[in-house]
C-alpha positions, 0 to 999 in steps of 0.5 A: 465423727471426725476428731482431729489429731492430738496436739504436741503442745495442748492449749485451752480453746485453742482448736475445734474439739470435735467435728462431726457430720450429722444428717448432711450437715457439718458441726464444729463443736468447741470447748472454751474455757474463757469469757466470749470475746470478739474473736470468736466469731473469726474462729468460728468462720475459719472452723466452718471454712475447715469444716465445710472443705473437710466434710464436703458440706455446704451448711456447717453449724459452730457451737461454741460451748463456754465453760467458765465461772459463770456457768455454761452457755452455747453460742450457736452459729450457722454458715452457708454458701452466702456466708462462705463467699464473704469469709473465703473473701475475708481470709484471702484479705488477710491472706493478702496482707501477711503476704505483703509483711517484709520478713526482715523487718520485725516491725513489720507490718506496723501495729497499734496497741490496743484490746488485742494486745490483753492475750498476746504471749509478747507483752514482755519483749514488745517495745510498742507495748511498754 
């Protein structure tokens, strides 16, 4: 098994809990505490990403395990080789884009408010927000 380091500030489902490598495979096993939300499956890409260039493996399985009120449930999700091209293309899109903010400007890149905004630790200082 492979663990990842301890972090200096811990916070819920914030990182991969566990990854291991079982029977030539690759497997992220995470914790959340929340409700599923839509970001999950960009999380879930970037684990399988990780997991994929750390353990040398070409198949990475994410298990997304919720522990909420509601009781538990297991997202499973399965990656390949076609699934990494599209999220390497993915990652470097975006990668491309945060390249392209002008870091002298706070206002950059321009935003929209919207669902995203529910989770953002700015609400109180964001102008667009109030």
């Amino acid at each position: 098994m492979i663990r990842r380091p301890p972090r200096s500030t811990p916070k819920p489902s914030s990182a991969a809990s566990d990854v291991y490598k079982r029977q030539g495979k690759g497997l992220v096993i995470e914790l959340k505490t929340g409700q599923e939300s839509n970001d999950d499956l960009t999380e879930a890409e970037l684990y399988a990403l990780g997991a994929k260039l750390l353990l040398k493996e070409d198949e990475v399985y994410v298990f997304h395990i919720y522990t909420n009120k509601d009781g538990g449930k297991l997202k499973k999700r399965k990656f390949g080789e076609s699934e990494f091209e599209s999220i390497i293309e993915k990652f470097e899109d975006k990668a491309q884009r945060i390249a392209n903010w002008n870091p002298n400007d706070s206002l950059s890149p321009s935003f929209n408010v919207g669902d995203w905004c529910a989770n953002c630790d700015y609400q109180t200082t964001c102008p667009e927000y109030r």
